[in-house]
C-alpha positions in Angstrom: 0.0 0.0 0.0 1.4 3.0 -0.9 -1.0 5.4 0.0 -3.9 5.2 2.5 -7.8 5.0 0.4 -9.9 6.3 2.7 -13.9 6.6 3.1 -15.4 9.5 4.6 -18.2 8.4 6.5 -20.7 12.1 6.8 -20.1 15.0 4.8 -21.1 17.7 6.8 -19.2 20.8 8.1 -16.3 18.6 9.6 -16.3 16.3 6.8 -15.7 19.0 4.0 -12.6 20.2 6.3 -11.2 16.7 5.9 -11.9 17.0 2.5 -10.7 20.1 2.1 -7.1 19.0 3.6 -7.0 15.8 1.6 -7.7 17.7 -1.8 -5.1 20.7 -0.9 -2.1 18.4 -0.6 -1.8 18.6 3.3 -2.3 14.8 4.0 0.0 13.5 1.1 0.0 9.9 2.2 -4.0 10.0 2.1 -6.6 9.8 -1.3 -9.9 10.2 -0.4 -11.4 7.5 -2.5 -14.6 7.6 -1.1 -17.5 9.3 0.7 -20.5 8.3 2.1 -23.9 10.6 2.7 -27.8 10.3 2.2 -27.8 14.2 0.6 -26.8 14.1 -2.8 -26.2 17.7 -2.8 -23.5 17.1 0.0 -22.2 14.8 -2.1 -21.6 16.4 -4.9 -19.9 19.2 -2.9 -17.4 16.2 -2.5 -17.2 15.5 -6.1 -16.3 18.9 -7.1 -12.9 19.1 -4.5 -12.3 15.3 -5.5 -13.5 14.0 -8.8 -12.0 10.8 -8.9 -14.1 9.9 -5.3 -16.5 7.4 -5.0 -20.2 8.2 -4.1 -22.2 6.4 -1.6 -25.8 6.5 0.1 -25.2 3.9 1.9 -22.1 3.3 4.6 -21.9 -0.3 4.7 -22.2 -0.6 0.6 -19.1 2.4 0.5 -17.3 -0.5 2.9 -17.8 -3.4 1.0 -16.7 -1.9 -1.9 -13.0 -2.9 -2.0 -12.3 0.9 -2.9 -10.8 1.7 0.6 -8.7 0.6 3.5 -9.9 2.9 6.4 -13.0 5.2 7.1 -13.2 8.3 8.9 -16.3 8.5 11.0 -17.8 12.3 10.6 -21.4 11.6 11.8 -23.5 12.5 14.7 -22.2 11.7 18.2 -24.6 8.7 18.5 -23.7 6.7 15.6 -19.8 7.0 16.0 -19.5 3.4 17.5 -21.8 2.1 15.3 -20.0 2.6 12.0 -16.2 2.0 13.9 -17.6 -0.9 14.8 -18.9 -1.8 11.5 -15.5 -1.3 10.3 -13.8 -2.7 12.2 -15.2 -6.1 11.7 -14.3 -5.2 8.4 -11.1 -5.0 8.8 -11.1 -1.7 7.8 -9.2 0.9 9.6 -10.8 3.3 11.3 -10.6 7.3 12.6 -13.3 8.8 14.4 -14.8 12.4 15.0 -14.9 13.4 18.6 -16.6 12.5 20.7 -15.9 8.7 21.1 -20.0 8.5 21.5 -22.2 9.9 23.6 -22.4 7.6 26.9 -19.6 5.2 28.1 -21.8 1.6 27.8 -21.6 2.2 23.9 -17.9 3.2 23.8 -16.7 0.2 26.0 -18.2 -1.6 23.4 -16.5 -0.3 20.9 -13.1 -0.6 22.3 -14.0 -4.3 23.1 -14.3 -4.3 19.5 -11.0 -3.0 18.7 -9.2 -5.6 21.2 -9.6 -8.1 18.5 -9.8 -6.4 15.7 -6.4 -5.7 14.6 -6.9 -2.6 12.6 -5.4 0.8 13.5 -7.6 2.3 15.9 -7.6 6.9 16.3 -9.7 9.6 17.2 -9.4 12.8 16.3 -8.3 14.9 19.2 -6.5 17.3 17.0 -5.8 19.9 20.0 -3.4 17.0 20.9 -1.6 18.5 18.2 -1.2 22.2 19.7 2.6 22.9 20.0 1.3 24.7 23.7 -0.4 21.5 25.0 1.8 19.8 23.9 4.7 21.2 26.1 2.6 21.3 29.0 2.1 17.9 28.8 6.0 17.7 28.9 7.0 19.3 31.5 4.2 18.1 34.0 5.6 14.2 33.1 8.6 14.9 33.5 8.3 15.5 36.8 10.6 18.5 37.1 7.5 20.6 38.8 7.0 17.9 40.9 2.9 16.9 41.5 0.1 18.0 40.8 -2.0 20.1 43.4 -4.2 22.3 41.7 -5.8 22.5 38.3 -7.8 25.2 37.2 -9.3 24.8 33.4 -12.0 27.7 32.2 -13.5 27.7 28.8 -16.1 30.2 28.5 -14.8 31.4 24.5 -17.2 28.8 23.4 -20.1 31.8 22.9 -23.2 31.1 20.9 -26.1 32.8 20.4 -29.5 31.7 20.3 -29.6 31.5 16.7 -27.2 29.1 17.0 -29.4 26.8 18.4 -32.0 27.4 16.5 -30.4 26.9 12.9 -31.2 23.0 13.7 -34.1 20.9 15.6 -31.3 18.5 16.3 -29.2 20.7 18.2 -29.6 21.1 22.1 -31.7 17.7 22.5 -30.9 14.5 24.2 -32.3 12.9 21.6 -29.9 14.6 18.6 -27.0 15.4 20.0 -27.2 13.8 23.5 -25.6 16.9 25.9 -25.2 20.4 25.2 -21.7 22.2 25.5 -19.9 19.4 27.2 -20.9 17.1 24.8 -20.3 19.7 21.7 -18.1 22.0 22.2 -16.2 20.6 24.9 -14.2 16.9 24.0 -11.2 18.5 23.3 -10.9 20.5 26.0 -11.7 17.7 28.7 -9.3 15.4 26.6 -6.6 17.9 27.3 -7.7 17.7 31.1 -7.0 14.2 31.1 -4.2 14.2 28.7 -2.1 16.1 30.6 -3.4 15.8 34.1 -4.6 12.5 34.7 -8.0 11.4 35.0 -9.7 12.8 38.2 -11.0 10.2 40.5 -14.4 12.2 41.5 -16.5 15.2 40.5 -18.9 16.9 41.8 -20.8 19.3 38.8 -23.1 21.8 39.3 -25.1 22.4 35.4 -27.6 24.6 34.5 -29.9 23.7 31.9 -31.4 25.9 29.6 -29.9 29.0 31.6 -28.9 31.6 28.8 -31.1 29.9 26.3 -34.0 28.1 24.9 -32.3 24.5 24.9 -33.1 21.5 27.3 -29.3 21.0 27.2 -26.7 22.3 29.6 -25.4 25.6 28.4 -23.4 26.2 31.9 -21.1 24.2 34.2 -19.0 24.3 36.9 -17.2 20.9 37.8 -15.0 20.6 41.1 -12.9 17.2 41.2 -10.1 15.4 43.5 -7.1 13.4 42.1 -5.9 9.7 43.5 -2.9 11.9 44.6 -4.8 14.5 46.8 -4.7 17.7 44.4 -8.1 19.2 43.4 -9.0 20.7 40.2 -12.4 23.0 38.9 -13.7 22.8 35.3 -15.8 25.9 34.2 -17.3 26.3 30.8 -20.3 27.7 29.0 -21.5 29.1 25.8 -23.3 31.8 27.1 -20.5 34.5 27.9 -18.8 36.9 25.8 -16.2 37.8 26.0 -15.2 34.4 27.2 -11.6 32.8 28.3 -9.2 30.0 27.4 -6.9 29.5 30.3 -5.6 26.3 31.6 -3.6 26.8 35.0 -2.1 24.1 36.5 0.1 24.7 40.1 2.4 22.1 40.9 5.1 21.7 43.8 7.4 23.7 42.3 5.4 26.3 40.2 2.8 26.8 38.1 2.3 26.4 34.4 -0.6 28.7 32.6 -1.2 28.4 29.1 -3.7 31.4 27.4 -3.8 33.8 24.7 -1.4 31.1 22.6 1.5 31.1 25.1 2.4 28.9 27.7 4.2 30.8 30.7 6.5 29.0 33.9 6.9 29.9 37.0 9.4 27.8 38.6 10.6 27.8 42.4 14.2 27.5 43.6 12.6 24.7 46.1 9.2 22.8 46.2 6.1 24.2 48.0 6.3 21.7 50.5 10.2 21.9 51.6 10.0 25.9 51.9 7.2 25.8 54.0 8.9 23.0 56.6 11.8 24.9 57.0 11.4 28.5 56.1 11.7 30.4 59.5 9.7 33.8 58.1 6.0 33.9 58.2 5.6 35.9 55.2 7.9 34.5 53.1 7.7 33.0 50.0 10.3 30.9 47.7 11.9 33.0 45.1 11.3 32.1 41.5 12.0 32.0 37.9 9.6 33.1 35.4 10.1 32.2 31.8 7.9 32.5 28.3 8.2 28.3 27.3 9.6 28.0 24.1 7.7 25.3 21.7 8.3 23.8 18.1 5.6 26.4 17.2 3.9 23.3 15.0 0.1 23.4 15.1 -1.0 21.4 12.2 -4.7 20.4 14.2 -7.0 18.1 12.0 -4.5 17.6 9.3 -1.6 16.5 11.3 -3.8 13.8 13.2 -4.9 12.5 9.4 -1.3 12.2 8.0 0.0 10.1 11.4 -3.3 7.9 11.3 -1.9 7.3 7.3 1.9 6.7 9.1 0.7 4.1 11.3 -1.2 2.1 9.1 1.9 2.4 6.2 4.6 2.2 8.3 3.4 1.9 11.5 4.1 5.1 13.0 2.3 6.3 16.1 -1.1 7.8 16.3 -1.8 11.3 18.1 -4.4 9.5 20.0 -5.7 5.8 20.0 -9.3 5.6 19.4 -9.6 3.7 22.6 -8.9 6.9 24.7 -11.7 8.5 23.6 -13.5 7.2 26.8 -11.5 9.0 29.3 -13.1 12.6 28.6 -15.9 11.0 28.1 -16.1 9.8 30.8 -15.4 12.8 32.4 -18.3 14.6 31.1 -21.1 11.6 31.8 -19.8 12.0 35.4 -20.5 15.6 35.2 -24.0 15.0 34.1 -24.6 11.7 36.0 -23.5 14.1 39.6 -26.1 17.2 38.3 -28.8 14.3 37.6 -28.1 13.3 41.0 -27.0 16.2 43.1 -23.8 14.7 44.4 -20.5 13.5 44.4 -19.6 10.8 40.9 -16.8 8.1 41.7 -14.7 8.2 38.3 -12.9 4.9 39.6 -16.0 2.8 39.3 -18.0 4.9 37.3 -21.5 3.3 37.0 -21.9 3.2 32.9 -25.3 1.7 33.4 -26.9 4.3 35.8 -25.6 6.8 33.0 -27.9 5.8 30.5 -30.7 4.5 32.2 -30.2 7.9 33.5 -29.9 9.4 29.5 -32.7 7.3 28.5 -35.0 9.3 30.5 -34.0 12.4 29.0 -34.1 11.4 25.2 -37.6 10.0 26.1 -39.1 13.2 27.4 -36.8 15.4 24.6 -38.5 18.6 22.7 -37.2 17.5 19.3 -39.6 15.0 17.4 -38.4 14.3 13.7 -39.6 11.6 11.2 -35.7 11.6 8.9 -32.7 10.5 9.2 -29.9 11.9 7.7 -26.1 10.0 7.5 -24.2 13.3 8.2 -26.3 14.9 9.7 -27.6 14.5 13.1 -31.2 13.5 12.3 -32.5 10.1 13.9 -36.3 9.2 14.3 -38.0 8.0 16.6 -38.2 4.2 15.9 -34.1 4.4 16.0 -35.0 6.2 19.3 -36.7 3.4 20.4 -34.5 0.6 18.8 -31.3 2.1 19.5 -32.0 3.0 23.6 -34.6 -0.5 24.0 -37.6 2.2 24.9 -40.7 0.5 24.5 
């Protein structure tokens, strides 16, 4: 194989942007030899940036086909498992949109899946790819900081008015999209979390549904959570402020590391936290400090670069930016941060209880606003019959 045939799977917003990298010459290794959606018009859109691409209606024809070795999954939350899986027991190859899914139970199934699949496995958490994040994630595992206490992660740039919401009857529903900004907007930014962090072992969430606009979604949160090691961390995001922030703080023993505004700054101490305070002999001391602008690579290259190392593996079996099993980690994060609103209290990450979570979700989709009759690969339409099928509602 010399290059990687691949089989877009949705060609909605995200999908043309994959498209769009593929037919510029960004993913060389890649030929987008197929794509896959019930719209004809989208389609066609595909045919005019790729004309040698095959067309599809329907997903499991486009991988039967022998045209392709991998598909990249660019449909709605809900069905992401449900075509990697299909895939996979393909044998094809397969990259998926975030998020991995929409509630753990169908994502451990999916990486069940993979166990035995022997295909190459990725999602695309692209912001893995951010020179910043990247560094960050450096220097915290490297230990030179020392632990973890505190992490402090607020992401309210994520502003959208009401018209937003409005522009589709799938948008802010359980039973389209399955969670509002945590769900939407927010993967990448709880992947990061956990990336560079570590997964939190509890949460306690306050959300607000429906508080800056007409949605039955969550539109504002505020997440406090503990780590196996002791150190604390708060989440805050929303799409209802502007002007909003991107700032991810993150003190250690010895300093802190902030990243914001596209630099990542370092304060380091000339002895830990916890040494200066045991034998420091002035009460209002403090340990004195370096404070340096981090230096990165500067390399950035976000959907594009996640592609072209997804191609690497699979030709010469390079390393992905992030194994599609991963996907559940923030994911998980943000059921628990639903499942302890649901419940008013305090989620154990540990154990987390997949089942609760959707008999939990189930109740939501069941009593959702949004009633549609179509269905629409690339979209994220579903009617009610998959409803029913797809959560056992009777």
């Amino acid at each position: 194989m010399e290059k990687l045939r691949l089989g877009l799977i949705g060609c909605g917003n995200i999908g043309v942007v994959h498209t769009d990298n593929i037919a510029n010459g960004k993913c060389p290794e890649v030929i987008l030899a197929a794509a896959c959606d019930l719209k004809d018009e989208k389609l066609e859109a595909i045919k005019e940036k790729v004309k040698d691409v095959a067309l599809f209606h329907d997903a499991e024809e486009m991988m039967d086909s022998g045209k392709i070795d991998a598909v990249l999954v660019a449909v709605p939350h809900y069905d992401h498992p449900k075509y990697a899986i299909m895939a996979m027991k393909k044998g094809l190859h397969v990259l998926i949109e975030k998020p991995a899914g929409v509630y753990t139970k169908q994502v451990i199934e999916m990486n069940e899946v993979a166990k035995d699949a022997g295909v190459v496995f990725g999602i695309m958490m692209n912001q893995r790819t951010n020179c910043i994040y990247r560094k960050m994630r450096e220097i915290v595992k490297s230990g030179a900081l020392g632990e973890i206490k505190r992490t402090n992660l607020i992401i309210t740039d994520w502003y959208r008015p009401q018209i937003y919401y409005d522009s589709g009857d799938w948008r802010a529903t359980w039973s389209g999209e399955g969670g509002g900004v945590l769900l939407n907007q927010c993967p990448h930014n709880l992947d990061l979390w956990q990336w560079i962090c570590g997964m939190p072992t509890k949460i306690h969430a306050k959300l607000h549904y429906g508080k800056w606009h007409d949605v039955e979604i969550e539109d504002d949160v505020s997440a406090y959570c503990e780590y196996a090691n002791g150190a604390t961390g708060v989440f805050v995001t929303t799409t209802g402020d502007t002007p909003g922030t991107n700032r991810f703080e993150i003190t250690l023993e010895k300093g802190k590391l902030v990243a914001e505004n596209g630099k990542l700054l370092m304060w380091e101490n000339e002895v830990s936290e916890k040494e200066f305070s045991k034998t420091n002999d002035n009460p209002f001391a403090r340990p004195n400090f370096t404070f340096t602008e981090v230096e990165t690579d500067g390399e950035n290259p976000q959907h594009a670069g996640v592609l072209n190392q997804f191609a690497d593996a699979i030709l010469h079996g390079g390393e992905l930016v992030a194994r599609g099993e991963e996907g559940i980690n923030g994911l998980t994060i943000s059921n628990a941060m639903h499942l302890s609103s649901w419940l008013g209290k305090e989620v154990d990450l540990t154990n987390f209880d997949s089942e609760l979570f959707y008999e939990e979700l189930k109740k939501r989709i069941a009593s959702s606003r949004r009633k549609t009759t179509t269905r629409e690969v690339g979209t994220v339409d579903m009617n009610a019959s998959f409803v029913k099928d797809h959560y056992h509602m009777k």
